[in-house]
N, C-alpha and C positions, 0 to 999 in steps of 0.2 A: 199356870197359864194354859188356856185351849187355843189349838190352831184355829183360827176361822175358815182356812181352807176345806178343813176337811168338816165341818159345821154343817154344810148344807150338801143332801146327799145327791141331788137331781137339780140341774143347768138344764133351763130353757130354752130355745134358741136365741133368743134376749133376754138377757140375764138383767132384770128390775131390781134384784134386792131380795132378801125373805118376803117375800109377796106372791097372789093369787089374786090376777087379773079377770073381775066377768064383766061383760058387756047386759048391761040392764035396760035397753032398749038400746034405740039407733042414734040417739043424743046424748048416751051418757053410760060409763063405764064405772063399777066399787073396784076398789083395792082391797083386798082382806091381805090380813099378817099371817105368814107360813113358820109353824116355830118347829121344824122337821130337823134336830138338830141329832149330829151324833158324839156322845159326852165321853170320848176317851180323849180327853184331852192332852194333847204335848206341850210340855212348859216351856219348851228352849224354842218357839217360833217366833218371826217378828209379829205377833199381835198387836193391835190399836187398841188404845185403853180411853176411857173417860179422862175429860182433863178436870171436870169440874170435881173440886174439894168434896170429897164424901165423910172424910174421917173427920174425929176432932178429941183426941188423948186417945186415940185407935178404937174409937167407937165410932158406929155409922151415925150418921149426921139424920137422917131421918127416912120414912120410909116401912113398914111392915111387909115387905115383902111377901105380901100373899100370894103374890105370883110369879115365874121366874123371868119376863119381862114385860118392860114397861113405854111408851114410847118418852122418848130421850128427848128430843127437841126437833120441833117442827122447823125447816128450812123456809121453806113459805110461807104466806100467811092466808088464813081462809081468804076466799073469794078474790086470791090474785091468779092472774093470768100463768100459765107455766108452760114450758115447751118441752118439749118429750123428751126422755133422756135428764130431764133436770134435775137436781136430787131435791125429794119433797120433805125425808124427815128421816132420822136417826132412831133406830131400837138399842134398848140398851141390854145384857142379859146380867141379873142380881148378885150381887156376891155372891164369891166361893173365896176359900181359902188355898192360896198358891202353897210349892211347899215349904214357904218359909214364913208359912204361917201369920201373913198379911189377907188382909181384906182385899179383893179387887173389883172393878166393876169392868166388864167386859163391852167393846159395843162393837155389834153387827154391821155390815157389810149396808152402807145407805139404801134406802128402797126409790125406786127414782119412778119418773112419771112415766106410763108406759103411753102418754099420748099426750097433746096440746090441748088447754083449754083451761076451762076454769076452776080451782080445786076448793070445794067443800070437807072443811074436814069433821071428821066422828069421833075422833076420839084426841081429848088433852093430854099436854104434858103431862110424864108422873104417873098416867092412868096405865092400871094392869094392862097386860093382853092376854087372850088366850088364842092356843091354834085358830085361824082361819075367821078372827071374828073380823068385823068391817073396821078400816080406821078412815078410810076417806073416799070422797067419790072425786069423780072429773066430768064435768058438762064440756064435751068436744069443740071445740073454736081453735082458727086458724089463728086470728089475727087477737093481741089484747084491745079493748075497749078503749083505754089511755094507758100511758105509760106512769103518765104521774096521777096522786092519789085526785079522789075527785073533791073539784072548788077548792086546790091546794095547788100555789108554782113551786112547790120544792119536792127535789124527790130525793131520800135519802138514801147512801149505798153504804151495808153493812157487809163487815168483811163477815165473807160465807169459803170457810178453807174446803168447803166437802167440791168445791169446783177444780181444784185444784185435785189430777187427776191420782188415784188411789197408788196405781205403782211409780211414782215420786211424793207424797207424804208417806210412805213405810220404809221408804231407803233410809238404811242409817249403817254404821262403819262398825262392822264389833272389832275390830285388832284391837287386842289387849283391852279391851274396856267393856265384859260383859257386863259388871256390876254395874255400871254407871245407864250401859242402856235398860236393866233391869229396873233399875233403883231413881230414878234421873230423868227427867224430861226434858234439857236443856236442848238435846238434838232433835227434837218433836217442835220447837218453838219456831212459830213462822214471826218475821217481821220483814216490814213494810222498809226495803230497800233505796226506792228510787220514785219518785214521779217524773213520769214520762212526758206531760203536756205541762202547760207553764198553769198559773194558778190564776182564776177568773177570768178564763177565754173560752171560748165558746167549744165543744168537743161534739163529735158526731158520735152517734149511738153505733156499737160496737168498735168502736177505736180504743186504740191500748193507752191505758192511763195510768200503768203504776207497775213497778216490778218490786213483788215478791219474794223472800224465800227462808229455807231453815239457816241456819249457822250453826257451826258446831264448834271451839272453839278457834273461833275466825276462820273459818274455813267452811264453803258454800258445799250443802248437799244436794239443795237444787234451787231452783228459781223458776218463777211462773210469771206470766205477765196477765196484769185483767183489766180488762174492757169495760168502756163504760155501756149500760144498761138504759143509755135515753141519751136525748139528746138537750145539750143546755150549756146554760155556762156552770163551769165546773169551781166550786169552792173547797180546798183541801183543809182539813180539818185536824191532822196529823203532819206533822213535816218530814223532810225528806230524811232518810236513815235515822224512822223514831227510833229511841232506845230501849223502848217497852217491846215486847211483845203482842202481837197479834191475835187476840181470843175471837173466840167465835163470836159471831155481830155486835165488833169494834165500831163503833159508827166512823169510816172514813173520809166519807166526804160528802158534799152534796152537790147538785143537779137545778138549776135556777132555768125556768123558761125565757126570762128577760134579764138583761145586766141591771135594769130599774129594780129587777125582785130581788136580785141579790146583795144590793146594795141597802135597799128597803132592810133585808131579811137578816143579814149579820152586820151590820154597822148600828147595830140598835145599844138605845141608851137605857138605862133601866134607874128609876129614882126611887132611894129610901125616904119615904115622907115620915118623920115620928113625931108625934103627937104630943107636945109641949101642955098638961095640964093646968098647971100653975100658972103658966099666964095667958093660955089659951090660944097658944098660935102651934105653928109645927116648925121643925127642924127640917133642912132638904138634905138629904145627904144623897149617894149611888154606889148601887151595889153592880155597877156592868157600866163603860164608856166603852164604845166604839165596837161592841160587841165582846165579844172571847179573846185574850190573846193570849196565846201562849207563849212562855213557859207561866204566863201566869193569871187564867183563867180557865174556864172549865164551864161543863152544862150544869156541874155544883157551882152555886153557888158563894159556898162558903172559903173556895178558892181564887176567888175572885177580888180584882185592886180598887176596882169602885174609880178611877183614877183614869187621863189619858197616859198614854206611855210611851215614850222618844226617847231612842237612843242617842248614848254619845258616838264623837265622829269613832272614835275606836270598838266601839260596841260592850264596851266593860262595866256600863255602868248607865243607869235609865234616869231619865227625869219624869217624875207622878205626879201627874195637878189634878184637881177638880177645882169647880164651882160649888161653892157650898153657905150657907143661910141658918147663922146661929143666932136670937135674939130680933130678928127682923132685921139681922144686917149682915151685908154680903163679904164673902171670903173666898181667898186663893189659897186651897189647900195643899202643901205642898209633901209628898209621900217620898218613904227611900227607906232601903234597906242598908243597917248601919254595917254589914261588910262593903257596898260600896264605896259607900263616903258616907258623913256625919256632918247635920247641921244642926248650926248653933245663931246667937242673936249677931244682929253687924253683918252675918254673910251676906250678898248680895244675887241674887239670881235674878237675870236681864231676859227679852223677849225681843225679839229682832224681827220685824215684817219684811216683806218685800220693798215694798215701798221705802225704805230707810228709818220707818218709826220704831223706837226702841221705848221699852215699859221696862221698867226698875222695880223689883220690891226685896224691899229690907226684910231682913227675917227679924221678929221684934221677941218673941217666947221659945223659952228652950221647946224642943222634941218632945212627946209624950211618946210613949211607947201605947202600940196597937195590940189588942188580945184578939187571939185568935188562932188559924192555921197555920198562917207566916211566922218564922222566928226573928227577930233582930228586926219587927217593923215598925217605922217612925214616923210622926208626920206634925206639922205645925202649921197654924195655918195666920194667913197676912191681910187684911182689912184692901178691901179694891174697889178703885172706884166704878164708877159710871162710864169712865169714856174710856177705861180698861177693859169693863169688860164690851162696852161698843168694838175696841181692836179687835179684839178674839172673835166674836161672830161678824166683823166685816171684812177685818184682812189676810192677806195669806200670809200665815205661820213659817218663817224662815229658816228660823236658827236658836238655839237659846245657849245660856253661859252662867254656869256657878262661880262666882267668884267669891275665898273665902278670905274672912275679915285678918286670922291670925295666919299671918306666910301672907310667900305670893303664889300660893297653889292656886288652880283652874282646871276646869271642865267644860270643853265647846262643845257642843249636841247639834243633832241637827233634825229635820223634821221629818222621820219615818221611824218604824222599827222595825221588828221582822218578820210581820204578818203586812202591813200595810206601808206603801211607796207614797214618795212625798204628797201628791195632789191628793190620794186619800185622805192623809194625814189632815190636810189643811181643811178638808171638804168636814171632816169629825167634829176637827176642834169647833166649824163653826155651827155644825147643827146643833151638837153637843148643847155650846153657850147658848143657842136662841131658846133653847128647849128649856133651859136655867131661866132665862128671863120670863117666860111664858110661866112658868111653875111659880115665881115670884109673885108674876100678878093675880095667880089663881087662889093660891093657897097661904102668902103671907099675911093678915090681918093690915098691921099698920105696916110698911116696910119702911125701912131705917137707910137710903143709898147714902153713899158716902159723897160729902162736898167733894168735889174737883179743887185741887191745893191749884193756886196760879202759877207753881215751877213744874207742876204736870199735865199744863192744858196743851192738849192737842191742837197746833196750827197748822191748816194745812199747807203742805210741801208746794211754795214756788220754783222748786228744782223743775228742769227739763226733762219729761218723758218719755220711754219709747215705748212704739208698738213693735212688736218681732213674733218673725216665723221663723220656727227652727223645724227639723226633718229628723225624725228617729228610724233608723236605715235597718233598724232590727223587722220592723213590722212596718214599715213606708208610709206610717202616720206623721200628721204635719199640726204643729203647735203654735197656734196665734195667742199672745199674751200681751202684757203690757209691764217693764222694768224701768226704774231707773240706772240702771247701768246691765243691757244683755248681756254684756259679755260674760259678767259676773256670773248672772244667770243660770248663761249657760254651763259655764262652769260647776256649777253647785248641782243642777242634773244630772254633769258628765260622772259626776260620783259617785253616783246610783247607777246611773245606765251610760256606760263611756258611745254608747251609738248615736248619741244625740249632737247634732249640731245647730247653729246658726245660721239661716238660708241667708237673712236680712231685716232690715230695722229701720225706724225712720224715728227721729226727733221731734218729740211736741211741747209746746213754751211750759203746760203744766202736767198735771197725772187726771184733770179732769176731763181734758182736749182729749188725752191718749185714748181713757177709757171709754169714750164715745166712738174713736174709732174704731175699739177690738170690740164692743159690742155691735158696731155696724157689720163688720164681717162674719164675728159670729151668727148676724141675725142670717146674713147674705148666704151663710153654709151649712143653716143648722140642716137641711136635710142629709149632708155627711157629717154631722155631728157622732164620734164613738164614744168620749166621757171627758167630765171636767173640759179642759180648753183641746182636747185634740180632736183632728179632725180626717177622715181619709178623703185626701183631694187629688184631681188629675194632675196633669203638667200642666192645662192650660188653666186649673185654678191657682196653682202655683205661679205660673206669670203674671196672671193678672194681680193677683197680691204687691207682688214685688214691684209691678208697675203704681201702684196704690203707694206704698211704701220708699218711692223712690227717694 
């Protein structure tokens, strides 16, 4: 191992990195690489090593090292804005052999930007260096152009650890464990500890959104806290105390100009259309509802449920449906992995709306099992009709209930999971279905809907409706809806968020009276409209409600 302290023989008054700052006119300054290094190297210092895998059966992974460095990875990207002091990119210096007779890859001290403005780079990953040749320029600007990319509202934030400052990523403990800091990268490992702001709320550019840090086992060696880089509504991508480790440009999260973009941009549905030869129509299937979710989606593909996904009230166990289209004729496909439970024909799984409508489907064919990434995964799917799938894209998704045919075992779920809260949930399920039925009309040749049986026809509810405002005291947003029974309601809220309460309610003879008048208010307040049915109102739109409601 070489010290990299003693690496570079002459400190600048600002110390940039191995670099050789010249100013080439009045708008614009090169960076050249300085490789002035001195090779008596000490092996017992804390040096920083490559994390990236070079070996593979203790040979090097690739590379001719025709020179003895190369640049390692660009932190910025050409032609983004940087502010002085930033760190722009990583050198790395070539194997040598330590003395115990390993390969290592050395990297240098980051070269950071020795002023603001816009960076041009000269030389790519991987590419040689030699002393003093140029890797990048900088055109002088105070201010960036935009913050997000251009005719794009998303801005993505990839974890960049060289921010996190040099004397806290080299701390590490040797009592009794040289070998392990020599041999072992376990205490080098940064991960994503905590989020600081709640998830899809609006964050101000430079506020703290997430703490950092190493662990070693269970035991913190430091922690960092980092900022957001714009301003937007903030989408977390990673959950709070992931269990992975944090690599260099992890994509963390992302940066929405409008709550419409974000909502646009990850609640997206993605459809498998395959192409039926034989009888010349196509199969619908999906490979992504309701965007990523994790633990069980990904920007692969290939780990993805295709499915929507609601937990049970206990959280031990998920319910996976799609809308799906075999033969020109529609289907409830129902998905599970058989460590949680195992369905068979006769079980019964129900669908409960708001409004008190309940859907029933029998499961009529055993499980096939799915190939693929997932192990132990199953899915069978149940013939639906027309006014089944009408519910799903018109009303709001409740509650649902496995009920199985042998015993009297059960499972009540309810309508969120752990990326997405109820109203999301119901907002999915119904874009989801409309987006099913538009597919159908486009791309099934003859379609096959299933008759409406007369012991499933939907009539509508003569019960007495209410319209209600409840008040969520967490954020002093106010929720006009329509129940037949709020209290319930509210109830079924308070389970997700106990801060929600009941302001008031008024009774109407049906659900079609009610709904005329929570869209009259609605229409009356969409200028404080913030998403789904809630709204931020004064006190005197709060009385006047409740005088409406009396």
């Amino acid at each position: 191992m070489f010290n990299l302290k003693k690496i570079f023989n002459k400190k600048t008054e600002e110390d940039y990195g191995p670099c050789i700052v010249e100013n080439l006119n009045e708008d614009k300054l090169i960076v050249k690489f300085k490789s002035n290094i001195n090779k008596n190297y000490s092996f017992y210092e804390h040096d920083l090593f490559d994390e990236r895998l070079v070996l593979e059966n203790d040979n090097l992974l690739k590379n001719s090292f025709d020179n003895e460095f190369e640049i390692y990875q660009w932190i910025k990207n050409d032609g983004e804005f940087i502010n002085k002091g930033d760190v722009i990119c990583i050198v790395r210096y070539l194997p040598y052999t330590n003395p115990h007779g390993y390969f290592r890859i050395g990297v240098l001290p980051p070269i950071k930007a020795p002023a603001s403005g816009f960076l041009k780079i000269l030389k790519q990953e991987d590419e040689g260096l030699t002393n003093q040749v140029d890797i990048c320029e900088i055109e002088f600007s105070d201010k960036p152009k935009d913050d997000f990319p251009i005719n794009e509202s998303v801005f993505h934030y990839y974890f960049n650890k060289y921010e996190i400052p040099l004397n806290l990523r080299e701390q590490r403990d040797l009592k009794g464990e040289f070998d392990q800091l020599i041999w072992h990268y376990e205490q080098d490992k940064i991960h994503l500890l905590d989020w600081l702001v709640e998830d899809k709320t609006y964050v101000q550019k430079g506020e703290i959104i997430a703490k950092v840090g190493a662990i070693y086992k269970g035991k913190p060696i430091f922690t960092f806290n980092l900022k957001a880089k714009v301003n937007g509504f903030i989408y977390q991508i990673l959950p709070s105390f992931y269990s992975e480790p944090l690599y260099q440009d992890s994509l963390m999260c992302c940066f929405y100009k409008t709550y419409e973009d974000l909502e646009k941009y990850i609640y997206f549905n993605q459809p498998n259309l395959i192409q039926d030869d034989f009888t010349n129509n196509k199969i619908i299937k999906w490979d992504i509802i309701g965007g990523y979710v994790l633990p069980f989606g990904s920007s692969d593909s290939a780990y993805n449920i295709g499915a929507v996904i609601i937990n049970s009230i206990n959280d031990d166990s998920h319910l996976m449906f799609a809308l799906e289209n075999y033969d020109s004729k529609d289907y409830i496909v129902f998905k599970f992995f058989n460590n949680e439970y195992k369905l068979g024909p006769k079980d019964m799984i129900s669908f409960m709306y708001e409004d008190g409508l309940i859907d029933t489907f029998e499961i009529t064919e055993s499980p096939v099992k799915i190939s693929g990434s997932w192990n132990g995964f199953y899915e069978t799917k149940v013939p639906i009709t027309q006014n089944e799938i009408k519910h799903l894209s018109e009303r709001n998704f409740l509650k649902w209930k496995i009920q199985f045919f042998n015993g009297s075992e059960f499972i009540i779920g309810v309508n969120y999971n752990e990326r997405y809260n109820d109203e999301l949930m119901q907002k999915i399920i119904k874009v989801f279905t409309k987006e099913y039925v538009e597919l159908v009309k486009s791309e099934i040749i003859e379609h096959k809907p299933l008759i409406e049986k007369a012991e499933n026809d939907f009539k509508p509810s003569i019960e007495a409706c209410h319209v209600y405002l409840m008040h969520d005291t967490t954020n002093d947003y106010y929720k006009i809806g329509i129940s037949i029974k709020p209290e319930y309601r509210e109830k079924t809220l308070q389970s997700d968020k106990p801060t929600i309460e009941l302001i008031c309610s008024k009774e109407y003879p049906d659900r079609g009276i009610a709904r005329s008048i929570e869209n009259a208010l609605h229409n009356n307040y969409k200028v404080k409209h913030i998403r789904g049915e809630w709204f931020e109102l004064n006190s005197s739109d709060v009385e006047n409600i409740r005088q409406t409601l009396k």
